[in-house]
C-alpha positions as CSV (number, residue, x, y, z in Angstrom):
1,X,6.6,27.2,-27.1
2,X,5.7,23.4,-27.4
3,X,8.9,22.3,-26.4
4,X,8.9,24.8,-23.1
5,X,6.0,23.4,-22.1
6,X,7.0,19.9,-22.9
7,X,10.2,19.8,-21.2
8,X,8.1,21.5,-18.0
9,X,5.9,18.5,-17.7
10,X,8.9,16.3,-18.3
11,X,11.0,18.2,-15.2
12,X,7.4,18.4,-13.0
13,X,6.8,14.0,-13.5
14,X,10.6,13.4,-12.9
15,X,10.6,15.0,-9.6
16,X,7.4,13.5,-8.6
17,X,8.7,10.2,-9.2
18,X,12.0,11.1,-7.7
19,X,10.1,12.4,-4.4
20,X,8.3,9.5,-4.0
21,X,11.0,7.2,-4.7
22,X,13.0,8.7,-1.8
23,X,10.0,8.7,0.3
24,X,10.4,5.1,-0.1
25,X,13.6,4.5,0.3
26,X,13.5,6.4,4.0
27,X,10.6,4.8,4.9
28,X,11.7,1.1,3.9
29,X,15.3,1.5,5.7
30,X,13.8,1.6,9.3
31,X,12.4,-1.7,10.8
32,X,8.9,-0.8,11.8
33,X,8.1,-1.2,15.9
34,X,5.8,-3.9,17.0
35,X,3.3,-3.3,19.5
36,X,3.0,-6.4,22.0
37,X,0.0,-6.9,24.2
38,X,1.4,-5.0,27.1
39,X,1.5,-1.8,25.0
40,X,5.3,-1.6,25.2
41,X,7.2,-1.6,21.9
42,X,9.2,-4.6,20.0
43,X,12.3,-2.4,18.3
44,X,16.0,-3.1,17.0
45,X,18.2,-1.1,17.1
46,X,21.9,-0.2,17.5
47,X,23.2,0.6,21.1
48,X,25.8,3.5,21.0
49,X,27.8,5.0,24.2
50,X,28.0,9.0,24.4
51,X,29.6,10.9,27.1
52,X,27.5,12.2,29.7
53,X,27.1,16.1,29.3
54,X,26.3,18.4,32.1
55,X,23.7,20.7,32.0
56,X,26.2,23.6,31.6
57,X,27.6,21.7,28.6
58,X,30.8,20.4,29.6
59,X,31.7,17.0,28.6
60,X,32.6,14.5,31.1
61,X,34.5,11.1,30.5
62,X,31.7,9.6,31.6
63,X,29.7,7.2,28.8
64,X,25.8,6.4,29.0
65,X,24.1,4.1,26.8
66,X,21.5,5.3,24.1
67,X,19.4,3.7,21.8
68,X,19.7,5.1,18.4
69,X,17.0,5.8,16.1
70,X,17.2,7.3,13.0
71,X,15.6,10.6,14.1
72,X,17.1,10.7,17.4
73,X,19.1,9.0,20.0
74,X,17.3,7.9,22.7
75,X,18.8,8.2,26.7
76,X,18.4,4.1,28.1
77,X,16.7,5.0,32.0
78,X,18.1,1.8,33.8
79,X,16.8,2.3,37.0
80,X,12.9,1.9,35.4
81,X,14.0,-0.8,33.2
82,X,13.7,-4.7,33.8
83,X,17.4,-4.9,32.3
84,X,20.8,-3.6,34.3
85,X,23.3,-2.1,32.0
86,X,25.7,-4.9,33.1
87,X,23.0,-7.3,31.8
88,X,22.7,-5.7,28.7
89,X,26.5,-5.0,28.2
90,X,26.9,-8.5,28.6
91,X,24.6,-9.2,26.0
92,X,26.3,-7.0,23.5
93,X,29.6,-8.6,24.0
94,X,28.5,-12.5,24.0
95,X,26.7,-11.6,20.9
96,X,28.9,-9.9,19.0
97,X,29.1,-9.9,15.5
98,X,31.7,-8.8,13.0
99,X,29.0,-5.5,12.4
100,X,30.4,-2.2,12.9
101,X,27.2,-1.6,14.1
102,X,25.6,-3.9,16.7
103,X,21.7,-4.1,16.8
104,X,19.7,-6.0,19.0
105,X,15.7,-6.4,19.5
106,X,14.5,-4.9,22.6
107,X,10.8,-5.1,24.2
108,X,11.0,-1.1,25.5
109,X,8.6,1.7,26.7
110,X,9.5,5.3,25.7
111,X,8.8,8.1,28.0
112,X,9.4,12.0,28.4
113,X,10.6,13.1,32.0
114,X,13.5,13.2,34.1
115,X,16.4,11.2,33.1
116,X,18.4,11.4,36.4
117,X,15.7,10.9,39.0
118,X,14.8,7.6,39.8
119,X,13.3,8.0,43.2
120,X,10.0,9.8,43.6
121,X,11.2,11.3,47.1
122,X,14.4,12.4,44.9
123,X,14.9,16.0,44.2
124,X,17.8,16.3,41.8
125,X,18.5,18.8,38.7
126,X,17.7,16.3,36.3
127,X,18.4,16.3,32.5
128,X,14.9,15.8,31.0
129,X,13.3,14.6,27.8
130,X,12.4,11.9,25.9
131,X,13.8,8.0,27.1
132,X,13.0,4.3,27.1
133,X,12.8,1.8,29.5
134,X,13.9,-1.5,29.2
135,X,11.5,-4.5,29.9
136,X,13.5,-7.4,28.0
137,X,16.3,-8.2,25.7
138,X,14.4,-10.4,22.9
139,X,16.9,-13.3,21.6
């Protein structure tokens, strides 16, 4: 009976340890964001290019520019933002390393709204959730 009990505690501290230690290891992986004193957000992160997707769900050949996160992909609003996606394109490509992935540090706002309205007189069927904006590429 002893050794039942034994080998219970044994299994129960293992996978505390274990639970922790991965808690760990997802936490530490992702670079923490920086708040600077215009309450916008200093992040890097990789830029990826998926096609645009109508809201029926057909895919077009179309590609928009997301930041990705490790919890989600987020949709890069131009319009609002300070940077054009030629500006940051061009970025990307003078800077490019020999990464698969590319990352670069971003001063950013994220939102929630309308992706595809960037007029207030607008009325369009926008896509809508959650976004950043763009205020500067940091070197």
């Amino acid at each position: 009976m002893s050794l039942k009990i034994y080998l219970f505690h044994l299994i129960f501290v293992v996978s505390i340890f274990s639970c922790n230690y991965q808690k760990t290891m997802t936490t530490s992986n992702k670079a923490p964001n920086l708040k600077s004193e215009n309450n916008t957000e200093i992040i890097s992160a990789p830029i990826v290019y998926k096609s645009f997707v109508k809201k029926n769900g057909e895919e077009t050949t179309e590609k928009e520019m997301y930041l990705q996160r490790s919890i989600q992909d987020y949709f890069i609003k131009f319009c609002e933002s300070n940077v054009t996606q030629r500006q940051l394109e061009t970025y990307l490509r003078d800077h490019r390393k020999n990464d698969l992935v590319q990352t670069v540090s971003l001063e950013v706002t994220f939102k929630k709204g309308e992706w595809d309205a960037c007029d207030e007189d607008q009325s369009v069927q926008s896509r809508v959730g959650e976004y950043i904006i763009i205020h500067k590429i940091i070197e």
